[in-house]
ZAKETI-841343 format. One record per residue: residue in three letters; z, y, x of N, C-alpha, C in turn. Coordinates in steps of 0.1 Angstrom, whole numbers, plus 5000, padded with zeros to 4 digits. Layout:
N
<r 'ALA' <Z Y X> <Z Y X> <Z Y X>>,
...
//
This chain:
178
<r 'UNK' <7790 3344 4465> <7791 3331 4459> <7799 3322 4469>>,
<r 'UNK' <7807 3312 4465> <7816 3302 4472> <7803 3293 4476>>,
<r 'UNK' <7810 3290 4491> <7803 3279 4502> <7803 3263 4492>>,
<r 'UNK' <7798 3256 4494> <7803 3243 4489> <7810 3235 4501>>,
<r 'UNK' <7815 3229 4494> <7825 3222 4500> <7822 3205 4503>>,
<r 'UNK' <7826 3199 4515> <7823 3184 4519> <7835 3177 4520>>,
<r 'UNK' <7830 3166 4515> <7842 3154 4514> <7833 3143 4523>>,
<r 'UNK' <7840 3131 4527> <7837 3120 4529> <7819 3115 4522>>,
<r 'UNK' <7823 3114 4510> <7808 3109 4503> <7804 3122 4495>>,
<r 'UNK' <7810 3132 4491> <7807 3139 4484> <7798 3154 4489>>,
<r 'UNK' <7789 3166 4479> <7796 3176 4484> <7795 3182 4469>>,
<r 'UNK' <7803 3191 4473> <7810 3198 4461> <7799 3218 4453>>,
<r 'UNK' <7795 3215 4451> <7786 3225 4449> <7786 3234 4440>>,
<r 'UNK' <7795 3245 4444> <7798 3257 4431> <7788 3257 4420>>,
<r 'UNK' <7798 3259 4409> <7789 3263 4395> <7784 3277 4395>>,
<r 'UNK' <7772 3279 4393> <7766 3292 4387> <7769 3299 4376>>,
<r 'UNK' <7767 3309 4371> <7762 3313 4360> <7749 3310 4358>>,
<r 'UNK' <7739 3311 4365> <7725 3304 4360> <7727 3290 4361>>,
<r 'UNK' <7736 3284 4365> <7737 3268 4362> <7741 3263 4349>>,
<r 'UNK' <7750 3272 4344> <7757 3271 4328> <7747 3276 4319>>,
<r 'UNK' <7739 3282 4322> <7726 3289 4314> <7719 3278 4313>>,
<r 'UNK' <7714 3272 4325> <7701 3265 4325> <7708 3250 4314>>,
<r 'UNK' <7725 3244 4319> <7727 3235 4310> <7725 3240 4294>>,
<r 'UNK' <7730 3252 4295> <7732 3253 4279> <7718 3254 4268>>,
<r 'UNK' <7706 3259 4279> <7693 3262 4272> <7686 3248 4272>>,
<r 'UNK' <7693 3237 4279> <7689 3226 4282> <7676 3222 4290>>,
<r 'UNK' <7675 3233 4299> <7668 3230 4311> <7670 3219 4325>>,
<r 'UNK' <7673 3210 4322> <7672 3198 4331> <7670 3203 4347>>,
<r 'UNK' <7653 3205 4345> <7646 3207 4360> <7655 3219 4363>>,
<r 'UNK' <7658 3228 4358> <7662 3240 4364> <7676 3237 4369>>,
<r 'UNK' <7683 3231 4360> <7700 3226 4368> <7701 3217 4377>>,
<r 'UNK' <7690 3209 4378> <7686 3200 4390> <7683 3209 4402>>,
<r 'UNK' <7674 3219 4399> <7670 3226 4413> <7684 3234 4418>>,
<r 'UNK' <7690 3239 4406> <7697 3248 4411> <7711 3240 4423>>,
<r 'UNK' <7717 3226 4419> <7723 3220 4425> <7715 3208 4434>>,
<r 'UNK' <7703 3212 4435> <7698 3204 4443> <7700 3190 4444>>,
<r 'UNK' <7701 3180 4432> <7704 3166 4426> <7705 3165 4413>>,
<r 'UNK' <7703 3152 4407> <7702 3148 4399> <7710 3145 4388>>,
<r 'UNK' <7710 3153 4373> <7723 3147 4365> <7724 3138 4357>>,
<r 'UNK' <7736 3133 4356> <7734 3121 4348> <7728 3117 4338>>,
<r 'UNK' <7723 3105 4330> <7716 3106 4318> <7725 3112 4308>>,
<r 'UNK' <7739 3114 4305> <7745 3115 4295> <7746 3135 4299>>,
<r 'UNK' <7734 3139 4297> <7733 3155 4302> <7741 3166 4296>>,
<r 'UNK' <7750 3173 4300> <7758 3179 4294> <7754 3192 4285>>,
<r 'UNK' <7757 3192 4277> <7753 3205 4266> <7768 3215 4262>>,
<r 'UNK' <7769 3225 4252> <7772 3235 4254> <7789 3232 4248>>,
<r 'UNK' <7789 3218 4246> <7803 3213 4242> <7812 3211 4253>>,
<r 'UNK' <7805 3207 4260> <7813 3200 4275> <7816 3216 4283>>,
<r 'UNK' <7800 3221 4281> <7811 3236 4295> <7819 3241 4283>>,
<r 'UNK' <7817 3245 4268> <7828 3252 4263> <7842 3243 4267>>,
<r 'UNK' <7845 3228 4268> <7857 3220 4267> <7860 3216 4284>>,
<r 'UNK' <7852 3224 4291> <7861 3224 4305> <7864 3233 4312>>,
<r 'UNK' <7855 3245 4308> <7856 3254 4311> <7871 3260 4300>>,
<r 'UNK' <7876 3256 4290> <7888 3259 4279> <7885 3274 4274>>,
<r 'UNK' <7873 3277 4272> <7866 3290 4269> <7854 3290 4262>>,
<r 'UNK' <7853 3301 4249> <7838 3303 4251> <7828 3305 4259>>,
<r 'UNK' <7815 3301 4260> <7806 3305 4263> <7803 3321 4266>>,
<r 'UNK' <7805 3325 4257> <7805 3346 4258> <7813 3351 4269>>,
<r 'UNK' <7828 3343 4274> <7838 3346 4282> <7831 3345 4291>>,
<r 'UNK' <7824 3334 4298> <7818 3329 4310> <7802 3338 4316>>,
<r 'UNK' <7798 3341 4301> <7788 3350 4307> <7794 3362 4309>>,
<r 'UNK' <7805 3372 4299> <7807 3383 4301> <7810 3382 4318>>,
<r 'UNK' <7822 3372 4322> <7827 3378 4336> <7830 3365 4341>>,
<r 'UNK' <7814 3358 4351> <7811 3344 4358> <7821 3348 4368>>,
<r 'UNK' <7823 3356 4373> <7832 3356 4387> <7850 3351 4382>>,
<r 'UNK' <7855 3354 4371> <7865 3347 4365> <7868 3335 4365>>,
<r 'UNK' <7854 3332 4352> <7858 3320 4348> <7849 3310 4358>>,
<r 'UNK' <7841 3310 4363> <7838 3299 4374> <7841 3296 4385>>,
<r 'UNK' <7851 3303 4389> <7863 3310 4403> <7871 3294 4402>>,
<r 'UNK' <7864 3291 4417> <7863 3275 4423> <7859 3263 4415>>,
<r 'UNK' <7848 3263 4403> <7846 3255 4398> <7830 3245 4405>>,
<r 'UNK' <7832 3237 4404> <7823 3225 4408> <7812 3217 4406>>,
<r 'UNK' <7801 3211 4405> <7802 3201 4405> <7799 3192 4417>>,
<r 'UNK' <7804 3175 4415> <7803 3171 4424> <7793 3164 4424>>,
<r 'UNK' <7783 3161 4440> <7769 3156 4444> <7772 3143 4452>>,
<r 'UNK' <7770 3132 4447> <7768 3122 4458> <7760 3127 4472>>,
<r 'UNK' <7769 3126 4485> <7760 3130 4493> <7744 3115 4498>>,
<r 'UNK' <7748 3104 4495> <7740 3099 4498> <7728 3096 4489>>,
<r 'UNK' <7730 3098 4473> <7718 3094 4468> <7713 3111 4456>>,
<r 'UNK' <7721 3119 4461> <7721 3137 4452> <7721 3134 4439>>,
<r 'UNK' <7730 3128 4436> <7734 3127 4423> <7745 3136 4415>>,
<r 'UNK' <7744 3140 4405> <7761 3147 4403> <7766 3137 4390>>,
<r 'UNK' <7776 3133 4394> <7787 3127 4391> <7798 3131 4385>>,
<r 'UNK' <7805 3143 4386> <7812 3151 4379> <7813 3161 4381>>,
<r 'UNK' <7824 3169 4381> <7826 3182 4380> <7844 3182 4380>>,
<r 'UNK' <7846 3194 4389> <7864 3201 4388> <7859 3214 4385>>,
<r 'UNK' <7869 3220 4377> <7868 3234 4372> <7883 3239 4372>>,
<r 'UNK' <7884 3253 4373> <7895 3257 4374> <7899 3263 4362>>,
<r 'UNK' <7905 3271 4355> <7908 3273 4341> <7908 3290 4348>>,
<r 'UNK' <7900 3294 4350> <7901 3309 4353> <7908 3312 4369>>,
<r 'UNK' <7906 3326 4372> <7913 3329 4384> <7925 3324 4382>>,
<r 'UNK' <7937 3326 4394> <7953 3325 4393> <7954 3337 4383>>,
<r 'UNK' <7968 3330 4379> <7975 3343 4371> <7988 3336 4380>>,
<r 'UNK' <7995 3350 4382> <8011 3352 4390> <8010 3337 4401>>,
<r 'UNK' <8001 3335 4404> <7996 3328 4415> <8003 3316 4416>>,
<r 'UNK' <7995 3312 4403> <7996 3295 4399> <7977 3293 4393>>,
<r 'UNK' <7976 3285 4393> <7961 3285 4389> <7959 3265 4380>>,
<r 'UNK' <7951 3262 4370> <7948 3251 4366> <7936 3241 4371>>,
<r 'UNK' <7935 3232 4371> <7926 3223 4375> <7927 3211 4364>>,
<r 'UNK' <7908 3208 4367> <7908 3198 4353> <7896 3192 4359>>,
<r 'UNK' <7889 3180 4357> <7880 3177 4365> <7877 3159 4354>>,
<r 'UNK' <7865 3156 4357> <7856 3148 4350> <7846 3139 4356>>,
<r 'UNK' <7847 3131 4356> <7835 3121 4364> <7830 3111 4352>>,
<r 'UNK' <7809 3112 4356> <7805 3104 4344> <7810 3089 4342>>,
<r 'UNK' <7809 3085 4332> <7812 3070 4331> <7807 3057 4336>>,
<r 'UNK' <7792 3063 4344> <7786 3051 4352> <7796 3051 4361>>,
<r 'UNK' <7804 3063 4369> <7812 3067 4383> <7821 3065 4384>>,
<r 'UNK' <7832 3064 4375> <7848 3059 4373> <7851 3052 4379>>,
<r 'UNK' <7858 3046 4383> <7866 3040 4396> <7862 3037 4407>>,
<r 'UNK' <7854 3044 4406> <7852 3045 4425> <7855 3055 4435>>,
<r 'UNK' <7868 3062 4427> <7875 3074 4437> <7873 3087 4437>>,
<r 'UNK' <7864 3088 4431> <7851 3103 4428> <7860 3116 4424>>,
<r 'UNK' <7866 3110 4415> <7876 3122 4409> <7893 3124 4421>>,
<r 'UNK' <7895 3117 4426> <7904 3117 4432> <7897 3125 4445>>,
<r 'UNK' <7892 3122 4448> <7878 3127 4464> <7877 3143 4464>>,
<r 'UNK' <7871 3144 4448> <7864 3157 4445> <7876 3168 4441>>,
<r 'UNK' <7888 3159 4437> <7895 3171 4431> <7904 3176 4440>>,
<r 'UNK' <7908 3165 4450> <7917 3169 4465> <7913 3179 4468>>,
<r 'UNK' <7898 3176 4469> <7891 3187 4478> <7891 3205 4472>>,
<r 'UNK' <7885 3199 4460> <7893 3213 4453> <7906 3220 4455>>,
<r 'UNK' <7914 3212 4447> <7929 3215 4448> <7932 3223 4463>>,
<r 'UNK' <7928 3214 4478> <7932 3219 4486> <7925 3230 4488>>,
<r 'UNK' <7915 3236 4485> <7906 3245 4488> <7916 3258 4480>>,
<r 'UNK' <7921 3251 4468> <7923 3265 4460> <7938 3269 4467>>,
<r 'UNK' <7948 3258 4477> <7961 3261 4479> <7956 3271 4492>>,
<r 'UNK' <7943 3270 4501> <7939 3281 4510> <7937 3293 4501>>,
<r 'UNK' <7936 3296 4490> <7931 3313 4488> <7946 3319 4488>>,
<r 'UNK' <7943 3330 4493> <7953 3340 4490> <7963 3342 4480>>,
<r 'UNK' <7959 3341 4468> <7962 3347 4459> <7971 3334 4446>>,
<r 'UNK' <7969 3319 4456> <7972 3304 4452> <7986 3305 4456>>,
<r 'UNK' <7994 3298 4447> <8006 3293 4455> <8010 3278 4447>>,
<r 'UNK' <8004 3277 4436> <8005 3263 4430> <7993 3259 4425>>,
<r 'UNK' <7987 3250 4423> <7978 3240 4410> <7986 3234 4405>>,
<r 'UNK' <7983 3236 4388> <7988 3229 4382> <7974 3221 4374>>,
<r 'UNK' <7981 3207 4369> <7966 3202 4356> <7977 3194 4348>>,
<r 'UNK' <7970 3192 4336> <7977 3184 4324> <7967 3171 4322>>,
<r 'UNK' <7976 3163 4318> <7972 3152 4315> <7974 3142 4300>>,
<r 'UNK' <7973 3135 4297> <7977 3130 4281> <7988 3119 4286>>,
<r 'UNK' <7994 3114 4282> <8013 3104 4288> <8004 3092 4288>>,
<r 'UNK' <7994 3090 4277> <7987 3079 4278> <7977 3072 4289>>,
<r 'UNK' <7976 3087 4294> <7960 3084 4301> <7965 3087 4322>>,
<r 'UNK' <7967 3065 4321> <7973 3066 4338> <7963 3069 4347>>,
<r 'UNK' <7948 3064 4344> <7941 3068 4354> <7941 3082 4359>>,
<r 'UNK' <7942 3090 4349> <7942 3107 4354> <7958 3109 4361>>,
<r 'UNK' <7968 3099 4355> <7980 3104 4364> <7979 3097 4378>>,
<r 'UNK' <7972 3089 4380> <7973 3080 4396> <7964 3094 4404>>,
<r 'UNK' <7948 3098 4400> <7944 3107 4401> <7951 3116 4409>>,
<r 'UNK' <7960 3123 4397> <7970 3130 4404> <7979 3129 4414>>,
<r 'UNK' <7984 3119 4413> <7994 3115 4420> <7994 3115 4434>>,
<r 'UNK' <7977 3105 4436> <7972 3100 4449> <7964 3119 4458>>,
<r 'UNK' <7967 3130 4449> <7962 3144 4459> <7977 3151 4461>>,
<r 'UNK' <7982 3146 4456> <7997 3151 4461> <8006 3162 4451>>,
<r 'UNK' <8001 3158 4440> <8003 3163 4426> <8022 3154 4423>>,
<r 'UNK' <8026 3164 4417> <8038 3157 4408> <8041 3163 4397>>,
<r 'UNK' <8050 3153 4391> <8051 3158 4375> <8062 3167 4376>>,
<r 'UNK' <8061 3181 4363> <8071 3185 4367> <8071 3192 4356>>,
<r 'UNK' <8067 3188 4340> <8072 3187 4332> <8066 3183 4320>>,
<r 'UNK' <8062 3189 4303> <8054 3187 4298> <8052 3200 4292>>,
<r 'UNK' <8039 3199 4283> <8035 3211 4277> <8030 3211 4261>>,
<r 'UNK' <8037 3215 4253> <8032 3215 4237> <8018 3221 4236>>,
<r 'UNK' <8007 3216 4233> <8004 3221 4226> <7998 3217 4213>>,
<r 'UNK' <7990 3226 4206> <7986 3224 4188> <7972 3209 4195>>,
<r 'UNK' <7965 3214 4200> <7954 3207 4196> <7957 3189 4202>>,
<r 'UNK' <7961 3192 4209> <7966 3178 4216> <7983 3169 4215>>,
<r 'UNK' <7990 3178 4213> <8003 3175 4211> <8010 3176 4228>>,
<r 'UNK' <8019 3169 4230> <8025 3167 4244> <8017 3166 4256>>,
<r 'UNK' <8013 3171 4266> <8006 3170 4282> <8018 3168 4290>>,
<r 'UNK' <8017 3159 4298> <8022 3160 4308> <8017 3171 4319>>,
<r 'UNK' <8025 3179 4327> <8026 3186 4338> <8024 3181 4351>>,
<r 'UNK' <8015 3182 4356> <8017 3179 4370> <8013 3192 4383>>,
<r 'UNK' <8022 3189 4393> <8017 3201 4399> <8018 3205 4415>>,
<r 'UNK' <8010 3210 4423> <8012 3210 4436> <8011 3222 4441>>,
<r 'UNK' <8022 3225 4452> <8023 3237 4462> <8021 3238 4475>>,
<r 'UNK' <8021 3253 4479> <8023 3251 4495> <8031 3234 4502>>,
<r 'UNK' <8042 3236 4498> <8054 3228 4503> <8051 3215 4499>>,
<r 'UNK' <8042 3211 4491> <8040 3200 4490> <8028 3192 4491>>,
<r 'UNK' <8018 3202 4499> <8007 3198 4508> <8006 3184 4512>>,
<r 'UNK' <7996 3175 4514> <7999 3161 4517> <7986 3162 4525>>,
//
């Protein structure tokens, strides 16, 4: 299992497979112990890991080492709270990899997502097998592009798809480490 990771105010605490279990059976105490803090009132159920994980449920239990490969959530380190979550969209393929990440609504603008996903992002440009992050965004939605912007993300194009229409591209490499 992946170390967790420390930020400034954060730490970053791998997702389980019994962590996705205990959310989805809606075991509270159990996803509390397992990340050792507390989650927010608005407690996540089997919609949110299917819509950030961009997968069934069945995919994530058949093969957790895949689909939870550098995914997060994040812990206030001073009061053990978790506040959000970055998730990766699966291992790299041809060694580019996705990132997508979430902070509750009491937590928004106070940097959290920007903090938690650096720390990701740069975590994932250390593996082996990394040579880009990429994440999408909606053209509408600037807070997620400043987000971006401020870990050393750039735009670098857009992406059709059905359910959403247009994403913007954004994306970071070795070479553009910050």
């Amino acid at each position: 299992m992946e170390k967790p990771l420390e930020t400034q105010r954060l730490v970053l605490v791998p997702i389980s497979r019994d962590l996705v279990e205990a959310v989805l059976v809606g075991d509270r105490a159990e996803a509390e112990r397992l990340v050792d803090a507390r989650f927010p009132d608005l407690w996540p159920g089997r919609a949110l890991v299917e819509r950030a994980f961009s997968c069934p449920v069945e995919k994530i239990r058949r093969d957790p080492d895949a689909w939870l490969w550098g995914a997060r959530v994040l812990v206030t380190k001073d009061d053990r709270v978790v506040v959000g979550s970055v998730v990766m969209n699966g291992r790299p393929e041809h060694g580019v990899v996705e990132v997508a990440y979430g902070v509750d609504e009491a937590w928004q603008g106070k940097g959290f997502a920007t903090e938690g996903t650096g720390a990701v992002v740069g975590w994932a440009l250390d593996q082996r097998d990394v040579a880009r992050v990429q994440a999408c965004t909606f053209p509408w939605h600037r807070a997620s592009q400043k987000v971006l912007e401020k870990i050393g993300m750039h735009r670098v194009g857009t992406r059709e798809t059905d359910m959403f229409g247009d994403l913007l591209v954004y994306e970071r490499s070795h070479e553009k480490k910050s």
